[in-house]
VMD Tcl script that builds the backbone (N, CA, C; Angstrom):
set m [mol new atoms 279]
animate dup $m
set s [atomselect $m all]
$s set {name element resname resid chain x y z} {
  {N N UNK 1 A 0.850 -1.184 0.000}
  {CA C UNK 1 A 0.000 0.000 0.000}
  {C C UNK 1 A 0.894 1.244 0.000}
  {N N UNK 2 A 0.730 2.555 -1.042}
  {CA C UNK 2 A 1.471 3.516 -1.196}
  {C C UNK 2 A 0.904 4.773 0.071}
  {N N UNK 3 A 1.813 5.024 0.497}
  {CA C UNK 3 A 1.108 6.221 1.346}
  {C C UNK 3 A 1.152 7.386 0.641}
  {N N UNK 4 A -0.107 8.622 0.539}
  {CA C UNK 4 A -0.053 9.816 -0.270}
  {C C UNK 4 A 0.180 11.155 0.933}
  {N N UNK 5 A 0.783 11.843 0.448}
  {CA C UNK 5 A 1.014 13.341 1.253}
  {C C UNK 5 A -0.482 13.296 1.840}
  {N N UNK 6 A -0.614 13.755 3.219}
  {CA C UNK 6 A -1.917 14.714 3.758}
  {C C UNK 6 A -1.967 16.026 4.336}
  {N N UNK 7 A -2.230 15.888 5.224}
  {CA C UNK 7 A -2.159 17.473 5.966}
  {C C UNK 7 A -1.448 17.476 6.355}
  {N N UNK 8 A -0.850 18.499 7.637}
  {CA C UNK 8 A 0.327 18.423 8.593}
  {C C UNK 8 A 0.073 19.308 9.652}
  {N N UNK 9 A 0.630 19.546 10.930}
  {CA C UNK 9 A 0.203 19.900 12.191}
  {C C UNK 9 A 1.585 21.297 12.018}
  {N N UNK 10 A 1.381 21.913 12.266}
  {CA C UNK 10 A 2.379 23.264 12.728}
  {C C UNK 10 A 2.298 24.020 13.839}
  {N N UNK 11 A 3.774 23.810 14.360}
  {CA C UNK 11 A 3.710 24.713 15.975}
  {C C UNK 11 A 4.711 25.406 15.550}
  {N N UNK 12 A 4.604 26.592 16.617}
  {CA C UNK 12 A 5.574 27.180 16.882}
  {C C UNK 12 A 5.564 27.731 18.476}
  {N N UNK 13 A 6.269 28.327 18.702}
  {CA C UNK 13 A 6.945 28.787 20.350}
  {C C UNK 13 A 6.680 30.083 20.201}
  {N N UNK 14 A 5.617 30.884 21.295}
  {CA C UNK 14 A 6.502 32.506 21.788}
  {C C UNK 14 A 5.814 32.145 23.091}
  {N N UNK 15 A 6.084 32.645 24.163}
  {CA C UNK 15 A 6.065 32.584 25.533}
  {C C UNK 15 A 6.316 31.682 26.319}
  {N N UNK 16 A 5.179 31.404 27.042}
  {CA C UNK 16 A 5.640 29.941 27.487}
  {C C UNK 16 A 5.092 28.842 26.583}
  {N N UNK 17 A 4.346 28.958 25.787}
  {CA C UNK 17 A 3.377 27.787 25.107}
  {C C UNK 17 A 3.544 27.782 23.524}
  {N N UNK 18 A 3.475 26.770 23.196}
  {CA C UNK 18 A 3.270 25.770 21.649}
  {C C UNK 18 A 2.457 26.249 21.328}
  {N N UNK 19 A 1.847 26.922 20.106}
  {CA C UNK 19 A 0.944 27.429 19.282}
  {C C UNK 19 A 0.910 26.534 18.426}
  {N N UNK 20 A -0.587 26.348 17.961}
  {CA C UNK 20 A -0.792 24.953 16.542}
  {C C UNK 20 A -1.904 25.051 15.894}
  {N N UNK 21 A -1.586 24.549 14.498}
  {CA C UNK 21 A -2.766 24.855 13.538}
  {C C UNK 21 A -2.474 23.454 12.345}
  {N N UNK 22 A -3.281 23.374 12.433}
  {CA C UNK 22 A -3.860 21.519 11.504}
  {C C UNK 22 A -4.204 22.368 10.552}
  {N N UNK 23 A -3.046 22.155 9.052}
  {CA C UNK 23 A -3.583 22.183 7.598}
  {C C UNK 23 A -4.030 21.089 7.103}
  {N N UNK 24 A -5.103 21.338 6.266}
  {CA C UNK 24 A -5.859 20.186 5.462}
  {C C UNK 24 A -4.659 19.393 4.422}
  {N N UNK 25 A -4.923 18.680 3.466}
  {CA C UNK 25 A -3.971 18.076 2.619}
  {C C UNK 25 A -4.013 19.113 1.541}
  {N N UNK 26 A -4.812 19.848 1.091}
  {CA C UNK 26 A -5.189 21.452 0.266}
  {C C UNK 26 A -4.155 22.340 0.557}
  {N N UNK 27 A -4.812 22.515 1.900}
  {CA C UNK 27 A -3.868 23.736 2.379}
  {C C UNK 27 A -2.300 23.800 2.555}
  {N N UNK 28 A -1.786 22.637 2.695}
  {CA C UNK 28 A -0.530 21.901 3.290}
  {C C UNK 28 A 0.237 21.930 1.803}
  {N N UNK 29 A -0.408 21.732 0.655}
  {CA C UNK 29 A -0.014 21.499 -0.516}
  {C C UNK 29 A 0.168 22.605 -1.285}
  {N N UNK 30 A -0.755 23.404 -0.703}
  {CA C UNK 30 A -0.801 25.251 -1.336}
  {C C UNK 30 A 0.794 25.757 -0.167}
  {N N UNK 31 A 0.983 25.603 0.818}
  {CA C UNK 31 A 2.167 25.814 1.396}
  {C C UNK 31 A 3.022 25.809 1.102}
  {N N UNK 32 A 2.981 24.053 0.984}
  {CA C UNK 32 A 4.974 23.752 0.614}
  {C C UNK 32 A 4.751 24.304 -1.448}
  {N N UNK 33 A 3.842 24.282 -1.740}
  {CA C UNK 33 A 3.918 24.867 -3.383}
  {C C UNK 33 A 5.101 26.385 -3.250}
  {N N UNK 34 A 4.752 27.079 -2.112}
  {CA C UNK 34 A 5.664 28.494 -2.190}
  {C C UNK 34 A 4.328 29.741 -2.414}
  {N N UNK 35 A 2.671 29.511 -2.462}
  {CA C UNK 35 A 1.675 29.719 -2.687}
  {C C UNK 35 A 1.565 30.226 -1.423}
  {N N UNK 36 A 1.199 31.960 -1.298}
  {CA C UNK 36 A 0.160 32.886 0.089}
  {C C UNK 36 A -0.765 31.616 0.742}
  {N N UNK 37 A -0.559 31.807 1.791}
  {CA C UNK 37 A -2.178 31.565 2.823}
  {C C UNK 37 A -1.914 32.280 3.871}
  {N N UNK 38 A -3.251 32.679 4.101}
  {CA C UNK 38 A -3.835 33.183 5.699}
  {C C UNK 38 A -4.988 32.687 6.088}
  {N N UNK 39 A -4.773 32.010 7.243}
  {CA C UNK 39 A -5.656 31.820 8.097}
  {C C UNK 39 A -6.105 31.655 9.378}
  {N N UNK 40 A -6.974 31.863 9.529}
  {CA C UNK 40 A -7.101 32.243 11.326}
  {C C UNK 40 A -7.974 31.059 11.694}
  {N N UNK 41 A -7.599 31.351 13.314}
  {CA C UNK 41 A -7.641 30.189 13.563}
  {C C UNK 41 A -7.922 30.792 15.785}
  {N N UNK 42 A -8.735 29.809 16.087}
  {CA C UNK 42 A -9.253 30.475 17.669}
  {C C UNK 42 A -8.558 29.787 18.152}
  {N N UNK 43 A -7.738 30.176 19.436}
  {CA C UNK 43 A -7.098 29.625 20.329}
  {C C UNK 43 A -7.368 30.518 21.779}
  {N N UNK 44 A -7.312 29.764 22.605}
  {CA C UNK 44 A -7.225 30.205 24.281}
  {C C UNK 44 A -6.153 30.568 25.060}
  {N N UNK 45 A -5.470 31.820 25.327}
  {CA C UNK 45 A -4.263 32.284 25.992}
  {C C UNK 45 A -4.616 32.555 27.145}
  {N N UNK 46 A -4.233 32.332 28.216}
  {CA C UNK 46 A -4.212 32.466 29.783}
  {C C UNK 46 A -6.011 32.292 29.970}
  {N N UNK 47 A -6.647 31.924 29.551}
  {CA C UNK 47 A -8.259 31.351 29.742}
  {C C UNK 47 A -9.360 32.502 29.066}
  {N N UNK 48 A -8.427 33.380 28.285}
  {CA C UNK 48 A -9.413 33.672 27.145}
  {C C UNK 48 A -8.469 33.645 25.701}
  {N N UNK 49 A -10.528 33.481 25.470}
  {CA C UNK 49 A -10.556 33.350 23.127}
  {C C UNK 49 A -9.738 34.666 22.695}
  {N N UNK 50 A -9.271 34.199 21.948}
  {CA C UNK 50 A -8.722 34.955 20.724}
  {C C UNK 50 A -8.240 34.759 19.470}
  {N N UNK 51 A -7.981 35.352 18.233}
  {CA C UNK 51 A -7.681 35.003 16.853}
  {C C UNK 51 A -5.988 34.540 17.046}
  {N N UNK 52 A -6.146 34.025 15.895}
  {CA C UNK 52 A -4.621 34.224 15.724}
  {C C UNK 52 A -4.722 34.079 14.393}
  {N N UNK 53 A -4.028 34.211 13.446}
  {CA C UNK 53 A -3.382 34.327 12.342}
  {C C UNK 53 A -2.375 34.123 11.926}
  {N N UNK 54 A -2.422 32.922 10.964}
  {CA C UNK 54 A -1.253 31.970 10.521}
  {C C UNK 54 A -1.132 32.814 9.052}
  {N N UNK 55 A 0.168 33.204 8.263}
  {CA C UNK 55 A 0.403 33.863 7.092}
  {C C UNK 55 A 1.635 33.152 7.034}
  {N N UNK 56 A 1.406 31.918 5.679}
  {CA C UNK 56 A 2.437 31.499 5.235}
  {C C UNK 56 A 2.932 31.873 3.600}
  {N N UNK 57 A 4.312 32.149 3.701}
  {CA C UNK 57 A 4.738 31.954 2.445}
  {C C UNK 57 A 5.968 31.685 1.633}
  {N N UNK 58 A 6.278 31.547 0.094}
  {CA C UNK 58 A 7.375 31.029 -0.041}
  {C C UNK 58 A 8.081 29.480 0.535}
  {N N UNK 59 A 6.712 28.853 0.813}
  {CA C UNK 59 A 7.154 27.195 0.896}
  {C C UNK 59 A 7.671 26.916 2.051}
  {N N UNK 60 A 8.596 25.494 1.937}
  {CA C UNK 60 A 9.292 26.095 3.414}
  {C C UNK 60 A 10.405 26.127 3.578}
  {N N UNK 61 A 10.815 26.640 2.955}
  {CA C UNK 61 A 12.294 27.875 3.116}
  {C C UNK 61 A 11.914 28.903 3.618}
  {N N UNK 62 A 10.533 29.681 3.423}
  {CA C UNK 62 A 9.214 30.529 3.213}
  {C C UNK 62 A 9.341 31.512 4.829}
  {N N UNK 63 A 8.257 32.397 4.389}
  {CA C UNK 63 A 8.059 33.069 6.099}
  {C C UNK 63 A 7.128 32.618 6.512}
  {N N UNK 64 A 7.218 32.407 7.810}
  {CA C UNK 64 A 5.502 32.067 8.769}
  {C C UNK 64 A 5.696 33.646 9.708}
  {N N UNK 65 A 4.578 34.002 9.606}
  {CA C UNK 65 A 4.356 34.996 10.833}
  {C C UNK 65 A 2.797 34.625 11.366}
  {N N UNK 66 A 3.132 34.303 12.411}
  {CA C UNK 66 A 1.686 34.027 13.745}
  {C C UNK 66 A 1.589 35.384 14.238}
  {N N UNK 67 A 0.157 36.114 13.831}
  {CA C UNK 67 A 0.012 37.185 14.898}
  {C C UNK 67 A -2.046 36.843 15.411}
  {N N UNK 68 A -2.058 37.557 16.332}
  {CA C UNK 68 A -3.017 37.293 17.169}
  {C C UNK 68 A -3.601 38.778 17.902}
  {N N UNK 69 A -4.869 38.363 18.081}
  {CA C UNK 69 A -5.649 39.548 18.768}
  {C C UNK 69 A -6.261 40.455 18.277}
  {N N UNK 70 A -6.768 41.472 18.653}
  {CA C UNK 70 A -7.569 42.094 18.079}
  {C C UNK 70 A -6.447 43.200 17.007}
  {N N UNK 71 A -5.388 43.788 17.632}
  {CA C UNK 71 A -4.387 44.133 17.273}
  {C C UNK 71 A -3.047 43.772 16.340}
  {N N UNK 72 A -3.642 42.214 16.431}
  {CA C UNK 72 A -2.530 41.706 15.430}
  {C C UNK 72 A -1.287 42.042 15.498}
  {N N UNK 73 A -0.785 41.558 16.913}
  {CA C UNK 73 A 0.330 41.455 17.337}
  {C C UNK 73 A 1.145 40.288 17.292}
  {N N UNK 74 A 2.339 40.624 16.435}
  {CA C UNK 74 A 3.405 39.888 16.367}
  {C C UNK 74 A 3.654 38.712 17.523}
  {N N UNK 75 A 3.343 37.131 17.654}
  {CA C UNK 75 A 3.716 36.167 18.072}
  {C C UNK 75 A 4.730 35.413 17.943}
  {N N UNK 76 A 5.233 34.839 16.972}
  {CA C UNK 76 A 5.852 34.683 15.730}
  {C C UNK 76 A 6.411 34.912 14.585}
  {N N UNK 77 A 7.678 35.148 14.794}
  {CA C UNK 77 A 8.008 35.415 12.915}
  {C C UNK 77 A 9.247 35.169 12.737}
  {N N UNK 78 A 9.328 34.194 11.493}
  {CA C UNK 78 A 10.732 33.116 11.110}
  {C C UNK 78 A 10.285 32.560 10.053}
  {N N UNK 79 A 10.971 31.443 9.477}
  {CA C UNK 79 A 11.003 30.335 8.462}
  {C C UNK 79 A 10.226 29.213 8.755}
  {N N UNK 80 A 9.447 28.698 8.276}
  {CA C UNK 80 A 8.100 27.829 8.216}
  {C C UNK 80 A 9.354 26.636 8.599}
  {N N UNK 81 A 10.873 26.591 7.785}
  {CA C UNK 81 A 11.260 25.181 8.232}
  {C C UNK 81 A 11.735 24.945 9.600}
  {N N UNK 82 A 11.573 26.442 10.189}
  {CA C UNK 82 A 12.230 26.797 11.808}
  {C C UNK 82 A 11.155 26.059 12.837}
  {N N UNK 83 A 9.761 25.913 12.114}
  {CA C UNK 83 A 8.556 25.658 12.925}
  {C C UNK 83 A 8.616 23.814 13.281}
  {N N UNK 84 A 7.374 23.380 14.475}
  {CA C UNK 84 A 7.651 22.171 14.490}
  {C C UNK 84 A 6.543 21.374 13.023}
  {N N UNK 85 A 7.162 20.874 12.525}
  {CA C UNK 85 A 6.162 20.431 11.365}
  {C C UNK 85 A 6.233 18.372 11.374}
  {N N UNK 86 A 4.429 17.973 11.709}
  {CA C UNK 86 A 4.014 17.328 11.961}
  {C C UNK 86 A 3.158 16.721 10.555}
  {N N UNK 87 A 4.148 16.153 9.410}
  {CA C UNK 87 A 3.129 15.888 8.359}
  {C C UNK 87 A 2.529 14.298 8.767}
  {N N UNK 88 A 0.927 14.035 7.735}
  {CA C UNK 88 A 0.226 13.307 7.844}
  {C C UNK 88 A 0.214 12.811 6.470}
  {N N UNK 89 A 0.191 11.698 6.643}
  {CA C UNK 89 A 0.167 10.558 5.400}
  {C C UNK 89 A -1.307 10.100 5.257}
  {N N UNK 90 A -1.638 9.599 4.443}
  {CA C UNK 90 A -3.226 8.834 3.979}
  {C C UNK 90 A -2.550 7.564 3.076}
  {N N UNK 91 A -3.231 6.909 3.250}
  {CA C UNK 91 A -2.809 5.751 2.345}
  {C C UNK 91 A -3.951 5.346 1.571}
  {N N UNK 92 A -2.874 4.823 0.175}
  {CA C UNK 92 A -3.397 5.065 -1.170}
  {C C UNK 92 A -3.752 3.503 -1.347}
  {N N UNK 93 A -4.395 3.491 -2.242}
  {CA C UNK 93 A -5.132 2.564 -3.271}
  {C C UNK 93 A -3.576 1.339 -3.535}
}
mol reanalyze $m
mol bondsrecalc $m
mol representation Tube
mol addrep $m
């Protein structure tokens, strides 16, 4: 059985905590292509909601910048290959 590319899990670090966002096998594929995305995404910091915003680009050699809040403040910002990257396989036919 061949396994095919799927999605993949992405963290990164600013404070004390792991930040993470699950791309689809779409989205994951529009990534490593070197192809814009933004997307947001709700997460809970010290026991409240807030946005955050994943902006990837240039693949992953590429930039990731994580910003968050109403303000869209800088969390994150480096090389997508600097991040922890968690890909997912599907298996094929």
């Amino acid at each position: 059985m061949k396994l095919r590319p799927g999605g993949a899990n992405i963290g990164v670090e600013w404070g004390y905590d792991i930040h993470e966002i699950t791309l689809t096998p779409q989205s994951w594929s529009r990534v490593r292509s070197g192809r814009a995305l933004r997307i947001r995404t709700r997460s809970v910091h010290e026991g409240v909601g807030q946005w955050e915003y994943w902006n990837f680009s240039g693949g992953l050699d590429g930039d990731l910048v994580v910003e968050y809040g109403e303000d869209c403040v800088v969390g994150f910002e480096g090389k997508l290959i600097d991040a922890i990257i968690q890909e997912h396989y599907d298996e094929g036919i």
